[in-house]
N, C-alpha and C positions, 0 to 999 in steps of 0.2 A: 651505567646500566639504565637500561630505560625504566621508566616507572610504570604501575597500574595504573594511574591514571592518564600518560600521555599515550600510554599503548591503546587503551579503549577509547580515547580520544579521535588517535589518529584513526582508527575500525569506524568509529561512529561519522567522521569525516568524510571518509571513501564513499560509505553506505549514502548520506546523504546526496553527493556528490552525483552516484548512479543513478539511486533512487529519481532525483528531476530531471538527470541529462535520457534516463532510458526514457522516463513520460514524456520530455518532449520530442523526441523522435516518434515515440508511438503518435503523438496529438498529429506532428508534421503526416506521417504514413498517413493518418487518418482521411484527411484531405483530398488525398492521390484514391484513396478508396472509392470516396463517396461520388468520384470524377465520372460521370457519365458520358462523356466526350473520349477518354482514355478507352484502349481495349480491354475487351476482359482478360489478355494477359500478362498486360501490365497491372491490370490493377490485381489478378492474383500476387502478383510479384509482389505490389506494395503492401497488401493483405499478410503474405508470409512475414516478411518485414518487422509489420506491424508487433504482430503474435509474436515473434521472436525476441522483439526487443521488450514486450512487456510483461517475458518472462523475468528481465533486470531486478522493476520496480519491485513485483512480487516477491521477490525473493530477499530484496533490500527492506522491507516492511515485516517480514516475520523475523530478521537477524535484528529490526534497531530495536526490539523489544529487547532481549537479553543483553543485548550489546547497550544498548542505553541506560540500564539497569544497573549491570555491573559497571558502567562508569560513573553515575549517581551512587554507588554503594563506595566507590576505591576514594573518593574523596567526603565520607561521612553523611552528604545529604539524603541518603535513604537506608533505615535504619531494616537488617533482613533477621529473621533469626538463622540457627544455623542451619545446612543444606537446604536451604530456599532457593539461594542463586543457583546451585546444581539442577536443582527442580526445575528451575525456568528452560536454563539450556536444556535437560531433557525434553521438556515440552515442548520447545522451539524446533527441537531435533526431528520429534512426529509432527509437528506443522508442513516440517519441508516434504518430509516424504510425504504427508498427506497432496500437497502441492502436487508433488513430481507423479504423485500417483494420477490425478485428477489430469492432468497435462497429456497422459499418457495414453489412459484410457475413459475420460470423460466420464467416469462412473459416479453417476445420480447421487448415488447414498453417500459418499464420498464426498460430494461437493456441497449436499448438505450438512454432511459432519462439518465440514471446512466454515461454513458460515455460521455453525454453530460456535465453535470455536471463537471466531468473529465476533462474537454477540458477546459474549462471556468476557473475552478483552476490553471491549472498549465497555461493558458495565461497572470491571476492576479498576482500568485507569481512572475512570471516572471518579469511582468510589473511591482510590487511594489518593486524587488531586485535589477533591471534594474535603476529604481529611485533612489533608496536607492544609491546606487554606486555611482552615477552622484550627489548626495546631493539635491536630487527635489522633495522629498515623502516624506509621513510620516514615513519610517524607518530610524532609526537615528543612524545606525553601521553597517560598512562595513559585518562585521560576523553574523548579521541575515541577511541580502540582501543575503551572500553566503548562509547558511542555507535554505533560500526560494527557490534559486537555486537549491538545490542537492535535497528537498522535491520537487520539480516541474519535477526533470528530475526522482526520483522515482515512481511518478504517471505515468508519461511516460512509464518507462516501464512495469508498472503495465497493463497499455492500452496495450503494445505489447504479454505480455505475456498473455492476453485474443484473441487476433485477430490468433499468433501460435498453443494458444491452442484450438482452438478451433473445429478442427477433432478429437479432442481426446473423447469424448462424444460419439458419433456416432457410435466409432471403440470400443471402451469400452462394450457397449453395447453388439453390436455383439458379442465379446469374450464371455459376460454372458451368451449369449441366445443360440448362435450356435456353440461355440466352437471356438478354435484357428483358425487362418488362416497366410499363407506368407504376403497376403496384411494388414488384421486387426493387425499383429505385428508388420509391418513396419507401420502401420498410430501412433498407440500407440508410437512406440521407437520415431519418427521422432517428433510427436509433442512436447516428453517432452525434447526431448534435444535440438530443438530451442526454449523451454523457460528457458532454465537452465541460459545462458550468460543473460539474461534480470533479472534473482532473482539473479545470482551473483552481479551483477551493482547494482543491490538496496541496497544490502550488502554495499557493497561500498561505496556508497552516503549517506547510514546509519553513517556508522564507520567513515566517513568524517565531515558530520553533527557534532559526538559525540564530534571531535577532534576541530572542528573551534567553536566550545560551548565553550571548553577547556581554546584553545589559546588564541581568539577572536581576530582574526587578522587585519589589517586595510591596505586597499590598498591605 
């Protein structure tokens, strides 16, 4: 019979797995977007694309909280009290639907709830890796404490690359509705390539993640 540990392994596996293969299809769409030479409907086509596949990542970043948790808990490195880990998954459970709601209906309040939520996570992993490190928490290994780090500074830039992209919508539009323009190609190009350095970094903190999982280093 399988264990809790290689079960949350294998889940945490997949989720990573997505998590960079959806970013880098979203990064590739990106390109085909920003193409001013392409039609505008192809470049709607790669635009859907885009959005469709970075519903992946999204979804893969609210499950490797809980999912990464309970697999740091089933091998003793994260000490929980009890119904805590329930708690998570609860919480993770309104993340999504907060997602799916936001997805659906773009609604304002919603999406600031959602970065609120944002905010609150990566001050917790912080403060629980922060512990960890110093030997004052319930995490009990220098390489999940970093792990919570590089997940905490990924949410971060997940926040950043909402806050850049966010003329991109507006400028979008227009291109569908009224045709190209100097200004609506320069809001498109600029926005997606100050999100580019923020999805390379997560890349990053991904493939670092993978590697201090690996090592499991100890400071």
């Amino acid at each position: 019979m399988i264990s809790a540990y290689a079960f949350w392994l294998i889940i945490h596996l997949l989720l990573f797995a997505y998590w960079l293969g959806g970013d880098l299809g979203v990064f590739y769409s990106s390109f085909v977007v920003a193409d001013a030479e392409r039609s505008v409907d192809d470049r709607k086509t790669a635009a859907g694309i885009l959005i469709g596949l970075d519903r992946v990542p999204r979804i893969c970043l609210i499950l490797m909280l809980p999912v990464g948790v309970s697999l740091a808990a089933s091998i003793g490195q994260l000490a929980l009290p009890a119904g805590a880990l329930l708690g998570i998954w609860l919480l993770a459970g309104i993340w999504l639907g907060m997602l799916w709601h936001i997805e659906k209906t773009h609604h304002a309040t919603t999406t600031k709830v959602d970065a609120f939520v944002r905010i609150v996570v990566i001050l917790a992993l912080a403060g629980f890796a922060v512990a960890g490190l110093t030997d004052s928490g319930p995490v009990k290994s220098d390489w999940v404490a970093i792990k919570m780090l590089l997940f905490a500074t990924a949410i971060t830039c997940g926040l950043m690359i909402r806050k850049v992209f966010a003329p991109f919508g507006a400028a979008f539009g227009q291109l569908v509705t009224q045709g190209s323009s100097p200004a609506v190609e320069q809001t498109i190009d600029e926005s997606l390539k100050k999100s580019r350095p923020f999805v390379i970094v997560i890349w990053l903190c991904l493939i670092a993640a993978a590697a201090v999982a690996a090592i499991k280093p100890a400071i």
